[in-house]
C-alpha positions as CSV (number, residue, x, y, z in Angstrom):
1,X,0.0,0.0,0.0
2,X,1.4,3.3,-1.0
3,X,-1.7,5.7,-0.4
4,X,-4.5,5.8,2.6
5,X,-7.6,8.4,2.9
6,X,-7.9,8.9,5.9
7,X,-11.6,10.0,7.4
8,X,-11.4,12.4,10.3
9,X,-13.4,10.6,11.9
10,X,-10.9,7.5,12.1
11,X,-8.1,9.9,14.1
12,X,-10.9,11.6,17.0
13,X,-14.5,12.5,18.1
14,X,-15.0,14.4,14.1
15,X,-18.9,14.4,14.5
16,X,-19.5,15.4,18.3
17,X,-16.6,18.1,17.9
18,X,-18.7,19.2,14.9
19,X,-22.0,19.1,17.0
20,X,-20.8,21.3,19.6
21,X,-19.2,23.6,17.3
22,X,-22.3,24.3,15.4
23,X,-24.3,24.8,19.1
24,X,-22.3,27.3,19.6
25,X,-23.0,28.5,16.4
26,X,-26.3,28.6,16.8
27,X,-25.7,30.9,20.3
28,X,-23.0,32.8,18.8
29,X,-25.1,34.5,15.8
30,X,-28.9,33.9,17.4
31,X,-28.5,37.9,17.4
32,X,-28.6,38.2,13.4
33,X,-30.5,35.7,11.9
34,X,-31.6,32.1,14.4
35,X,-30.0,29.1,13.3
36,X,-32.3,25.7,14.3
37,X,-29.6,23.5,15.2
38,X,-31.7,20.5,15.8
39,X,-33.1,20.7,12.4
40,X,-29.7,20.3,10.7
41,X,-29.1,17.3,8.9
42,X,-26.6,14.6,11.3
43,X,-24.4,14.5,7.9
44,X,-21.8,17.1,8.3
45,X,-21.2,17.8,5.0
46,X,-24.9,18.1,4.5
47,X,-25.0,20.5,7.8
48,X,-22.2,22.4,6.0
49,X,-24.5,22.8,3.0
50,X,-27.8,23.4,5.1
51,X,-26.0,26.2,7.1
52,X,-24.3,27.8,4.0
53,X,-28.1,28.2,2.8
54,X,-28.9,29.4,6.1
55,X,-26.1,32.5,6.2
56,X,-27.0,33.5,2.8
57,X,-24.1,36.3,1.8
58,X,-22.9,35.4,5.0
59,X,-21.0,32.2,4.7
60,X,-18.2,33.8,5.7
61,X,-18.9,34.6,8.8
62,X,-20.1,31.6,9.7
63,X,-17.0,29.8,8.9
64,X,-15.2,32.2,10.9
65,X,-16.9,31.6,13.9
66,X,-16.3,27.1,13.5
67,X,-12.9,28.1,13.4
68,X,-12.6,29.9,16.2
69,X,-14.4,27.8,18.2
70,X,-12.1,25.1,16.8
71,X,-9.3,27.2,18.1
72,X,-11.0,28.3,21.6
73,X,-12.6,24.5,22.4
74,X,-10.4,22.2,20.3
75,X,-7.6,21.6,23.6
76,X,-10.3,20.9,26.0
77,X,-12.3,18.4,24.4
78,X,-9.9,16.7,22.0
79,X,-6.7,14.5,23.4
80,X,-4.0,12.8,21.3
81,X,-4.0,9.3,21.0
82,X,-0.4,8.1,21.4
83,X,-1.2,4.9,20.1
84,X,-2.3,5.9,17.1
85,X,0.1,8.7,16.6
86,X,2.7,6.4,16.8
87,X,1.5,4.3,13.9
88,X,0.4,6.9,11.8
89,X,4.5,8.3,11.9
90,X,5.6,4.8,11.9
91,X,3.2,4.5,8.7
92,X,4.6,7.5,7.3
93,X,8.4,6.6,7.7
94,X,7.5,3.0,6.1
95,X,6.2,5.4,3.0
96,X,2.6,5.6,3.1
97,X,1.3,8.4,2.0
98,X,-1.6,9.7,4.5
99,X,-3.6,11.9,3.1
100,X,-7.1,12.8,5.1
101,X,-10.6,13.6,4.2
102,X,-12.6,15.8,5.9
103,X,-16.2,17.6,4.7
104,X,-14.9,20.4,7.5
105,X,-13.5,24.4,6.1
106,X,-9.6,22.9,5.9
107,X,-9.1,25.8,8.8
108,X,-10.9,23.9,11.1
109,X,-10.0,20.4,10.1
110,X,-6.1,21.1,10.5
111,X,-7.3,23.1,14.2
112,X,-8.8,19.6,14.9
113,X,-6.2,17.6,14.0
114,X,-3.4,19.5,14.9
115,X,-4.7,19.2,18.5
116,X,-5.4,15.5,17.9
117,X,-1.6,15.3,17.4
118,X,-2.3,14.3,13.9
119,X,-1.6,16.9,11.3
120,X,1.9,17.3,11.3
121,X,2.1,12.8,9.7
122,X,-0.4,13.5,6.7
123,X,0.6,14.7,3.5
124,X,-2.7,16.8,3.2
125,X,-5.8,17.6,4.3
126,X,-8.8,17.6,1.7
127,X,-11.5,19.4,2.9
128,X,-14.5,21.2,2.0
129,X,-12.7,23.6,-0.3
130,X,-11.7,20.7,-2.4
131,X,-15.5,20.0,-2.9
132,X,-15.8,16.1,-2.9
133,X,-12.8,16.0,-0.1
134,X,-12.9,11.6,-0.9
135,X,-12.3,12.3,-4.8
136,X,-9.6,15.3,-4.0
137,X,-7.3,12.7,-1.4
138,X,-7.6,10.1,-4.0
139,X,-6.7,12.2,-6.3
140,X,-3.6,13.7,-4.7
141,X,-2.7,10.4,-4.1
142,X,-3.0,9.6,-7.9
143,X,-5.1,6.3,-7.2
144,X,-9.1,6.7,-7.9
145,X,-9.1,3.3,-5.6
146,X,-7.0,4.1,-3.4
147,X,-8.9,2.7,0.9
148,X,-10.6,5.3,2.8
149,X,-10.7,4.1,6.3
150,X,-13.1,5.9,8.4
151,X,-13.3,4.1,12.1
152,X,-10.5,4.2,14.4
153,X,-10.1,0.3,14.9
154,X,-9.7,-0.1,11.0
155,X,-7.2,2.2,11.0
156,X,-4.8,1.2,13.2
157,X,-5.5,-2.1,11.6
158,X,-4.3,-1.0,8.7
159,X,-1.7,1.1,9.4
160,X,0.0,-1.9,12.0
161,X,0.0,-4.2,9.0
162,X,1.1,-1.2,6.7
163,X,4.5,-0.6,9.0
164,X,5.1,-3.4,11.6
165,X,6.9,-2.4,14.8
């Protein structure tokens, strides 16, 4: 194996950090227009969409605010995972490219897995700039088949047969 997608889910708590983020959302710009958090689809990249049609002109502003309360929350609810960490840099020495997935703004999917620990091993982060973030990693990686591994187990799976101790 020379490439791996990597879900962001797979490396941490992707969908709960996500569902806090966008309560506070909710709080943070209830002032200007209400945003009905529990009516959001549990999809995030669908919740993405949904909210971008809820700021309008907006959008900006809204992505701000996930960032910074990627960069205000991210150290309190999200810890590294040494186990892992260790075989996603082992992984990476043994040449696998890591490249991760994420339907998260790429500002607040490198705030999350920077303080995951995880950032600095992959090659990239495809987020929601890159549109289909799946078809962008696989891209990068120049393989249209190339795994996406999107639980945690799976990917240590992998990445211990990838690059034995």
């Amino acid at each position: 194996m020379t490439g791996l997608v990597v879900s962001d889910v797979a490396l941490g708590p992707a969908d709960a950090a996500f569902h806090h983020a966008v309560v506070y959302l909710g709080r943070r710009m209830a002032a200007i227009r209400p945003l009905d958090v529990a009516a959001l689809p549990p999809d995030r990249a669908a919740a993405i969409a949904a909210i971008d049609a809820w700021a309008g002109d907006a959008a900006t502003n809204w992505r701000n605010e996930l960032v910074r309360w990627y960069e205000a929350h991210s150290p309190v609810l999200l810890t590294p995972d040494p186990e892992l960490n260790g075989l996603l840099r082992r992984a990476g020495r043994a040449g696998v490219r890591l490249v991760v997935a994420s339907p998260l703004p790429r500002a607040a999917a490198e705030l999350y897995l920077s303080h995951l620990g995880a950032l600095r091993p992959v090659e990239a982060v495809c987020a929601e700039e890159d549109g289909d973030a799946l078809a962008a990693a696989r891209s990068l990686l120049g393989d249209p088949r190339a795994p996406l591994v999107a639980s945690r187990e799976d990917l240590a799976a992998v990445l211990a047969a990838a690059a034995p101790a």
